[in-house]
One Martini backbone bead per residue (centre of mass of N, CA, C, O) as a GRO file, in nm:
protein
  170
    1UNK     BB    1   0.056   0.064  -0.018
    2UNK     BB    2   0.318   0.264   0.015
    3UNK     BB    3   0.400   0.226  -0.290
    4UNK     BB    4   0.108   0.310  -0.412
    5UNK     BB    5   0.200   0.568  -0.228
    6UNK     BB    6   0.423   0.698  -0.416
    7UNK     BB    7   0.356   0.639  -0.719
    8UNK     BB    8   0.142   0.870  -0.704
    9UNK     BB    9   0.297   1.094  -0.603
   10UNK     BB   10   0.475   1.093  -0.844
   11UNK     BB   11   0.273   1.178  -1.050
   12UNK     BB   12   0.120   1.422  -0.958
   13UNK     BB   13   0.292   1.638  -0.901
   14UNK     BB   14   0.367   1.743  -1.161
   15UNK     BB   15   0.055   1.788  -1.258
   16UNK     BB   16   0.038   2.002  -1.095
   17UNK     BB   17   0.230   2.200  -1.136
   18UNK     BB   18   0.192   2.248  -1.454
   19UNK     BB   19  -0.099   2.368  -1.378
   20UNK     BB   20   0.027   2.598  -1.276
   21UNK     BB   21   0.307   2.577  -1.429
   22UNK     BB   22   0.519   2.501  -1.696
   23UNK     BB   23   0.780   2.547  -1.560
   24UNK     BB   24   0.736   2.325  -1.333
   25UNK     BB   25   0.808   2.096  -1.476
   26UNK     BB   26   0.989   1.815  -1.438
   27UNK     BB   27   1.303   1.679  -1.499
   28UNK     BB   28   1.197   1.475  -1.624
   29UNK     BB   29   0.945   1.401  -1.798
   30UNK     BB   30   0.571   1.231  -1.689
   31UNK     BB   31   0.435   1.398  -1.932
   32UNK     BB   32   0.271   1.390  -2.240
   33UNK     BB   33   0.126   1.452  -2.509
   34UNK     BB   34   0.165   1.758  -2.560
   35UNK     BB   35   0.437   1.813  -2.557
   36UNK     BB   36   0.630   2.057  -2.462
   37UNK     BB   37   0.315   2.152  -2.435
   38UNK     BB   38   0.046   2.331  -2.416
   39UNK     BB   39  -0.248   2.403  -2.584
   40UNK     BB   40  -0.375   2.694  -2.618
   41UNK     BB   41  -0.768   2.798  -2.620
   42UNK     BB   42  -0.850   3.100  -2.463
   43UNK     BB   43  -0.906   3.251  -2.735
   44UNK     BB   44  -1.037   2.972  -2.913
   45UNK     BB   45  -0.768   2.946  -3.113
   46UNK     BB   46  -0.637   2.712  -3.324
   47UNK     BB   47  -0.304   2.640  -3.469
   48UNK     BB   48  -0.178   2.479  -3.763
   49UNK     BB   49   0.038   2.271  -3.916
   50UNK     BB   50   0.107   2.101  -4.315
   51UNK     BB   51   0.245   1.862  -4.469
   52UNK     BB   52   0.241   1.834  -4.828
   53UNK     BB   53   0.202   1.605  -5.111
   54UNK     BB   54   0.228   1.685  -5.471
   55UNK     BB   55   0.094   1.599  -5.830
   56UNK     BB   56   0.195   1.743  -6.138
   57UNK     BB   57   0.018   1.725  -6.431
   58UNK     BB   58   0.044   1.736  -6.770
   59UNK     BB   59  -0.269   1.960  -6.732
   60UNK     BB   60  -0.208   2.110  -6.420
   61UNK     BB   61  -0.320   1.909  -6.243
   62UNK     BB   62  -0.378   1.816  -5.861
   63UNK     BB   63  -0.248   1.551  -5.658
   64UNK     BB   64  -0.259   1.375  -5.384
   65UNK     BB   65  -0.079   1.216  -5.192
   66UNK     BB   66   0.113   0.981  -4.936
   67UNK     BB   67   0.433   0.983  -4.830
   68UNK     BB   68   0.454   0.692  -4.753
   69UNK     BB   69   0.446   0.582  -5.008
   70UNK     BB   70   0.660   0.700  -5.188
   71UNK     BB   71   0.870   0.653  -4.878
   72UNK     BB   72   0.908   0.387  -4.871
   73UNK     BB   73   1.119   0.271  -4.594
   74UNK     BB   74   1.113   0.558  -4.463
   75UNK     BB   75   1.110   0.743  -4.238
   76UNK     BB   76   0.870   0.973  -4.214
   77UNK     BB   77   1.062   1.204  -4.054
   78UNK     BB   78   1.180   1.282  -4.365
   79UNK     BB   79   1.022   1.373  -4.628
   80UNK     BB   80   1.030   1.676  -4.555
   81UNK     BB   81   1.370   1.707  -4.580
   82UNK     BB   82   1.367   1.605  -4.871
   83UNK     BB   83   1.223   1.801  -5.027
   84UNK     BB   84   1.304   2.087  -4.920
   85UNK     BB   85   1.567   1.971  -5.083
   86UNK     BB   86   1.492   1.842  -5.379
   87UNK     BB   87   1.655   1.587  -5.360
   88UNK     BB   88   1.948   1.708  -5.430
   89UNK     BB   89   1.885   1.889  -5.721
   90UNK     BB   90   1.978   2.170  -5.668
   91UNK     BB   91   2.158   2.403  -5.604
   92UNK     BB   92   2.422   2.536  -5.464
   93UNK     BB   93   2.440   2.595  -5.099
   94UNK     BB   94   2.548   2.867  -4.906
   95UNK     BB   95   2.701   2.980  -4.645
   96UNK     BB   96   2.811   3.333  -4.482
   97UNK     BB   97   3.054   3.417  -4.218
   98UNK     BB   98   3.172   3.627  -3.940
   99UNK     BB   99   3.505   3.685  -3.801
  100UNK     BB  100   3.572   3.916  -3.784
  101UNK     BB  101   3.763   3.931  -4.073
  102UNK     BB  102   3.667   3.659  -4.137
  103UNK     BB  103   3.546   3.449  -4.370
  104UNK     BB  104   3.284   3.216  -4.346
  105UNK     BB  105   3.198   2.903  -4.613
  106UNK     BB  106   2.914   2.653  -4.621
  107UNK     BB  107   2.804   2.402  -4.731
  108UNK     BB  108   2.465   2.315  -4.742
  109UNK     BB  109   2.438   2.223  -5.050
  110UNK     BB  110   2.543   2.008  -5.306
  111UNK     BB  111   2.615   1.910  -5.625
  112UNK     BB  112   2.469   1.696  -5.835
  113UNK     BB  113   2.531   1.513  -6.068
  114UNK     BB  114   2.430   1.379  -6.295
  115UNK     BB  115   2.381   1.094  -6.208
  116UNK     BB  116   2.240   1.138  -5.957
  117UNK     BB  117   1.995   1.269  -6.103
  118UNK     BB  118   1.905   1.054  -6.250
  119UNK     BB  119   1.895   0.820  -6.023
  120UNK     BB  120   1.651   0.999  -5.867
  121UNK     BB  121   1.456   1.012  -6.048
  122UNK     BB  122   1.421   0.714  -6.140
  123UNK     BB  123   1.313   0.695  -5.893
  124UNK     BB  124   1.062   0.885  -5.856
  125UNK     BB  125   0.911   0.779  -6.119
  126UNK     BB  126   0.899   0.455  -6.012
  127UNK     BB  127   0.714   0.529  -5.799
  128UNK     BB  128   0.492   0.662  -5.943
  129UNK     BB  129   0.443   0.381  -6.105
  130UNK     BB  130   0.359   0.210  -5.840
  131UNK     BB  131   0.119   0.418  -5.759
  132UNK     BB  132  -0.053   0.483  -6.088
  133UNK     BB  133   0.111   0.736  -6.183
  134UNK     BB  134   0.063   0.973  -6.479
  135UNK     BB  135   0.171   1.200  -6.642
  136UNK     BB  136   0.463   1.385  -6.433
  137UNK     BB  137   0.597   1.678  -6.410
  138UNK     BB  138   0.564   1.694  -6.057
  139UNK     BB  139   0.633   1.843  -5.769
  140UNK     BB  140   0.462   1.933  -5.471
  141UNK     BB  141   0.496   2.130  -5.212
  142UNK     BB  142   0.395   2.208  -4.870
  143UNK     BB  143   0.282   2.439  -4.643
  144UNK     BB  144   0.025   2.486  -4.376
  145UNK     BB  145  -0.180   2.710  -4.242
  146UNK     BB  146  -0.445   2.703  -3.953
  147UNK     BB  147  -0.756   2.837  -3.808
  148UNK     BB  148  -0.896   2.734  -3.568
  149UNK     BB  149  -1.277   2.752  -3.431
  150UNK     BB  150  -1.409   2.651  -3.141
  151UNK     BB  151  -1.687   2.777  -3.136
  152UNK     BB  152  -1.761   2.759  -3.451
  153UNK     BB  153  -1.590   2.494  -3.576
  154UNK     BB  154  -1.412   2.632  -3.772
  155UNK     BB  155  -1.246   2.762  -4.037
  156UNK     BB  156  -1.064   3.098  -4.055
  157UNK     BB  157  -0.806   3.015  -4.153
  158UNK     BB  158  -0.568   2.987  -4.456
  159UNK     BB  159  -0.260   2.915  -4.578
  160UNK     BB  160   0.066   2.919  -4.760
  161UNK     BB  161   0.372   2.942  -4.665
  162UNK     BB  162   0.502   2.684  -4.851
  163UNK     BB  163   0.610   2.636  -5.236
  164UNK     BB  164   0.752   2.347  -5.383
  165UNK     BB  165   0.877   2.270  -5.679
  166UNK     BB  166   0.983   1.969  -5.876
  167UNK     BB  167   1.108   1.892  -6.191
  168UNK     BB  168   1.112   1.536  -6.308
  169UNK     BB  169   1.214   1.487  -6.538
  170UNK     BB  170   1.450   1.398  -6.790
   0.00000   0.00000   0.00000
């Protein structure tokens, strides 16, 4: 009896202070699902973010798909970090900073060879002929943010935030 008064109490406290205030949470934290924090409701609205991944076929209509499908094999939380960055199809790309009189100069992106880039592409394109997506243009990423009313239950703004178009013709 006196473990399970002792294991409820290690679990209440936590609950209690973060309910106080989210700074006292004690770390580790043993409180889960909301993620680093509490969701605000206080306003009435909760703003949403969703990357989205479309293609775009060849008579310029755009149809979702399912990214996990697409990155079958990849682990789900990279397929945004690959889209993002063009599948290492774009331009090289560089980041600059100075320290005192030195400027110092890192590539953060490197430019993909022929090869490296036909053989993307072929990845890409047998992908979406195993999904029976014929006919593609490109690829479109898409990030949106929304803002959804608690109390009217409805979305009342839509944004676009970020959308990256990626053509992957051969």
């Amino acid at each position: 009896m006196f473990l399970r008064a002792l294991v409820l109490a290690w679990l209440i406290i936590p609950f209690v202070l973060r309910e106080i205030n989210n700074n006292f949470e004690p770390f580790p934290a043993v409180l889960q699902p909301s993620g680093a924090s509490k969701v605000s409701t206080e306003s009435g609205l909760i703003r949403f973010s969703k990357k989205e991944l479309f293609v775009v076929k060849n008579d310029d209509s755009v149809e979702k798909i399912d990214p996990d499908l697409f990155f079958e094999g990849i682990p789900n939380h990279f397929w945004s970090h690959i889209v993002e960055n063009r599948f290492g199809l774009g331009e090289k790309r560089a980041k600059s900073f100075s320290i005192g009189i030195w400027e110092i100069t890192a590539a953060t992106q490197l430019e993909a060879s022929k090869l490296e880039k036909n053989t993307t592409l072929s990845w890409i394109n047998s992908r979406l002929s195993e999904m029976g997506l014929e006919d593609v243009e490109g690829l479109r990423f898409q990030k949106t943010s929304s803002v959804f009313d608690i109390n009217k239950k409805e979305r009342v703004e839509y944004d676009v935030v970020e959308q990256i178009d990626i053509e992957i013709n051969e």
